[in-house]
C-alpha positions in Angstrom: 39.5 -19.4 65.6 36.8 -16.5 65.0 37.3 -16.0 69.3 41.2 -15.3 68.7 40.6 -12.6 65.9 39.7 -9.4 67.9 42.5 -10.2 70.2 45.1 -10.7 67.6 44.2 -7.3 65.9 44.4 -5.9 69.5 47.7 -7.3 69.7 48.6 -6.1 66.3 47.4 -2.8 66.8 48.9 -2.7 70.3 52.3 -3.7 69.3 52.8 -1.2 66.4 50.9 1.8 68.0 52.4 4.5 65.8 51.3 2.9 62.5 48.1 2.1 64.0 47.8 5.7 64.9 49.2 7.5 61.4 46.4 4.4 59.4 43.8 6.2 61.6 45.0 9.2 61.5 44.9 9.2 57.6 41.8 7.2 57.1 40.1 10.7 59.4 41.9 12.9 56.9 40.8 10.7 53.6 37.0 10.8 55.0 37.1 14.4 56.0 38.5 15.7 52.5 37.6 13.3 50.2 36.0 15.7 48.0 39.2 18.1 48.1 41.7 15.0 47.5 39.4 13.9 44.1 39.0 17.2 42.6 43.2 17.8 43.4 43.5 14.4 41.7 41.1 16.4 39.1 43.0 19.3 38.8 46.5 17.5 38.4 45.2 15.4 35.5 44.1 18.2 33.2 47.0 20.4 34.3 49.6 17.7 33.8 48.9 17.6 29.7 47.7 21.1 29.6 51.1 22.1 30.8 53.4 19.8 28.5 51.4 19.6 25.6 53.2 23.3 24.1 56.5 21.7 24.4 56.6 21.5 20.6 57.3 25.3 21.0 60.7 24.5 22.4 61.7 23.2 18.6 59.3 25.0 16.5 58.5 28.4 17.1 55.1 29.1 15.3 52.2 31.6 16.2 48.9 29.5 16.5 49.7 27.4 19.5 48.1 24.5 20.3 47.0 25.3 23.7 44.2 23.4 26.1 44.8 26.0 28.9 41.6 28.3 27.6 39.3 24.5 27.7 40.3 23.3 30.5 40.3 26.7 32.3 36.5 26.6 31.0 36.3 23.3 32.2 37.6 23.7 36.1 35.8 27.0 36.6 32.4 26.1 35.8 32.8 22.8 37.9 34.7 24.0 40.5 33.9 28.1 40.8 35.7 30.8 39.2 38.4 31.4 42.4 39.4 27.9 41.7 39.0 28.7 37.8 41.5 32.0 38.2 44.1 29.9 39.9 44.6 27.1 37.9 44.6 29.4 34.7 47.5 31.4 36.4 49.0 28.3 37.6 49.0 26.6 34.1 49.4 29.6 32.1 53.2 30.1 33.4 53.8 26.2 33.8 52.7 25.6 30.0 55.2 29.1 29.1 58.0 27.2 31.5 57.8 23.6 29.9 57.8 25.3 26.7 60.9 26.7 27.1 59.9 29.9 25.8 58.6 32.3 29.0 58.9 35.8 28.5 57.2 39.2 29.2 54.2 38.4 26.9 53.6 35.6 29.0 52.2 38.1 31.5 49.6 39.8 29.1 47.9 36.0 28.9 46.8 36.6 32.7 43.9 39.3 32.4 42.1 37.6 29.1 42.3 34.2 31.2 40.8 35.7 34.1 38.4 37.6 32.2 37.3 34.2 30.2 37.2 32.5 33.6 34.9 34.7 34.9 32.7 35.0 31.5 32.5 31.1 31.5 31.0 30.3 34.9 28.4 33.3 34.6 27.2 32.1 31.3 27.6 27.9 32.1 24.0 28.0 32.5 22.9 29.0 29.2 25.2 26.6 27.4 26.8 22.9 26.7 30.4 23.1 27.8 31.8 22.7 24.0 29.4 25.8 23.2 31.2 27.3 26.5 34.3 26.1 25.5 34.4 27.5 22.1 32.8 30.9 23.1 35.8 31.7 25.3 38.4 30.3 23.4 37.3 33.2 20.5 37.1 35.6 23.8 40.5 34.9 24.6 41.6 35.5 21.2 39.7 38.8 20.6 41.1 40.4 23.9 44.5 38.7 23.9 45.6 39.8 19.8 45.3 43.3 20.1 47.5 43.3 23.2 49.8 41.1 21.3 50.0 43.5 18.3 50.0 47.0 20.9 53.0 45.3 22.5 54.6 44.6 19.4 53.8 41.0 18.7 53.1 39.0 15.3 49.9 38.7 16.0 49.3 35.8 13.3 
């Protein structure tokens, strides 16, 4: 019985070549980038609820959103390095504006404080816990981003 293993694989594998072939293929492709295929799994799970969780803003329209974009931007950048960091705020920032049913032209003034909080947060990761981080650059954000708001003729409550 043990004997007739290795040639029944050999004839499994023989007789369905392509699958064989896209199994190896991917297993290759898994090993290679299994770093890149965990942090994308990463990624996707903090910008899933960081995206949908300002859909409240689609019924009611009030100024201090509850937003995880500025964390979580904090978050990804000093893990995964401040390019990384800069495109995920980008990427969430407009997502989170979209799923809330409310994007406009303000949406674009969010950008430069994000990028400038992005960059702030992985230079000063070493001197601080991530909460401490987190915390620091969520006032950042706010003390860039308000006065733009007002200046452009926002509420800025």
């Amino acid at each position: 019985m043990v004997k007739d293993f290795p040639a029944g694989l050999y004839k499994l594998i023989t007789a369905h070549k392509g699958y064989a072939f896209l199994i190896l293929v991917f297993a290759l492709l898994f090993i290679l980038f299994a770093a890149q295929i965990k942090a994308l799994f990463i990624l996707t799970a903090l910008a899933i609820p960081t995206t949908f969780i300002t859909v409240y803003k689609r019924v009611i329209r009030m100024p201090p959103a509850l937003e995880l974009i500025t964390f979580t931007s904090v978050l990804v950048a000093v893990v995964y390095g401040p390019i990384i960091g800069i495109i995920y705020a980008v990427i969430v920032t407009f997502t989170s504006e979209v799923a809330s049913g409310y994007p406009d032209a303000m949406t674009l003034t969010y950008v430069p404080p994000r990028v400038i909080v992005v960059i702030a947060s992985y230079l000063l990761a070493d001197n601080m816990s991530i909460v401490t981080l987190g915390v620091w650059m969520a006032l950042l954000f706010n003390a860039i981003q308000q006065p733009i708001f007002m200046i452009l003729g926002g509420d800025g409550v």
